[in-house]
C-alpha positions in Angstrom: 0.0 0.0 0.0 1.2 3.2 -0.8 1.2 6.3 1.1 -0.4 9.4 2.2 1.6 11.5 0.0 1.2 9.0 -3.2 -2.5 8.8 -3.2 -2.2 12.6 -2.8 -0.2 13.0 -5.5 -1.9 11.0 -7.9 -5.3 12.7 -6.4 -3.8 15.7 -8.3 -1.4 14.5 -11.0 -3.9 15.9 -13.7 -3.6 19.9 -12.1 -0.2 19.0 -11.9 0.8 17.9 -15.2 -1.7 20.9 -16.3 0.9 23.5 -14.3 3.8 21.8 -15.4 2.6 22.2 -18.9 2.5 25.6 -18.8 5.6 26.3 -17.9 5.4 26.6 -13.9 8.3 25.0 -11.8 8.2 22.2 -9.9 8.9 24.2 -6.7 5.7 26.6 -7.7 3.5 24.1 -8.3 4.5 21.9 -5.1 4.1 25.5 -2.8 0.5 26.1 -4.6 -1.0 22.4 -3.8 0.7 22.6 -0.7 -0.7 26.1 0.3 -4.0 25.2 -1.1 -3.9 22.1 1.6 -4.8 19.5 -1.7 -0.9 17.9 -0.6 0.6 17.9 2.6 4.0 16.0 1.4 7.1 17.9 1.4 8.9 19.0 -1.2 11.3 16.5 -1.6 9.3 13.5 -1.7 6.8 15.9 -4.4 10.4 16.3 -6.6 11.0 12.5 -6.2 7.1 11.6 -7.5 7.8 14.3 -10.7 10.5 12.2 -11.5 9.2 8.6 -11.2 6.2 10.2 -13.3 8.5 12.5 -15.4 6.5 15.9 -14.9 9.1 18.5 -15.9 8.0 21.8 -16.6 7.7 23.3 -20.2 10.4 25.1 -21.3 8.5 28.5 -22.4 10.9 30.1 -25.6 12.4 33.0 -25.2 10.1 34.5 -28.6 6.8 33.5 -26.6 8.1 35.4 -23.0 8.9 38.7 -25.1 5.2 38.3 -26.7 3.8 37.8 -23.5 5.8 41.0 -22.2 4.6 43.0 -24.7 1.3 42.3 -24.4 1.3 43.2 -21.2 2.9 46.3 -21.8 0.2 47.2 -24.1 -2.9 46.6 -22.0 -1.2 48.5 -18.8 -0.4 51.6 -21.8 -3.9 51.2 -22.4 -5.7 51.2 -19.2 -2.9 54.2 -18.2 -4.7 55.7 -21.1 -8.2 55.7 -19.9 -7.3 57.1 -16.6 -4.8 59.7 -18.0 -4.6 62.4 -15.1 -4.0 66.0 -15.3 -2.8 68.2 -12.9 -5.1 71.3 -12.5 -3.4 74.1 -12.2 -5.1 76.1 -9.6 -5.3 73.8 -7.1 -1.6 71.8 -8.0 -3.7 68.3 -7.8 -4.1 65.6 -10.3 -7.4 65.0 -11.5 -8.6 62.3 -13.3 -10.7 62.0 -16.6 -12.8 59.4 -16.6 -14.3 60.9 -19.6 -13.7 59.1 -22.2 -14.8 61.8 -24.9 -12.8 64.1 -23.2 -15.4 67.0 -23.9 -17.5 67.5 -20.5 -14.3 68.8 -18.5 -12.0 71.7 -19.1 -9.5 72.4 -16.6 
């Protein structure tokens, strides 16, 4: 009979081979499961289970991390953009539009 920490395991092997599929490290994935309280084996036995079931995480390429930079680069330009402040000159605050149209408020 196996343990605790197998059944466990294999309770989870399908999240875990999902994680490990997308790139996360073996470390990261055991510190989720294990925070979420779905394991409670320690990490070394979790490393020694990835290897007997030869989960190693995805190598992401180096073309697919700048894409995924950029992208978010883009969307935080973007929302930046729909809360653009200006600083109002009277009172030396920055004030938001939340206008889109920009036509309601002068300052």
């Amino acid at each position: 009979m196996k343990g605790k920490g197998y059944v466990e395991f294999i309770a989870n092997i399908d999240e875990i081979k999902d994680l490990a599929d997308r790139g996360y490290s073996i470390t990261a994935i055991h510190e989720n499961l294990y925070n979420e309280k779905k394991i409670t084996v320690l990490y070394k036995q979790f490393w020694k289970l990835c290897k007997i079931f030869e989960i190693k995480p995805k190598r992401i390429d180096s073309s697919r991390i700048l894409n995924l930079i950029m992208e978010g680069k883009q969307k935080k330009e973007e929302s930046s953009k729909k809360k653009s402040g200006k600083k109002n000159l009277s009172t030396g605050k920055l004030e938001f539009d939340n206008n889109p149209n920009n036509q309601d408020r002068h300052f």
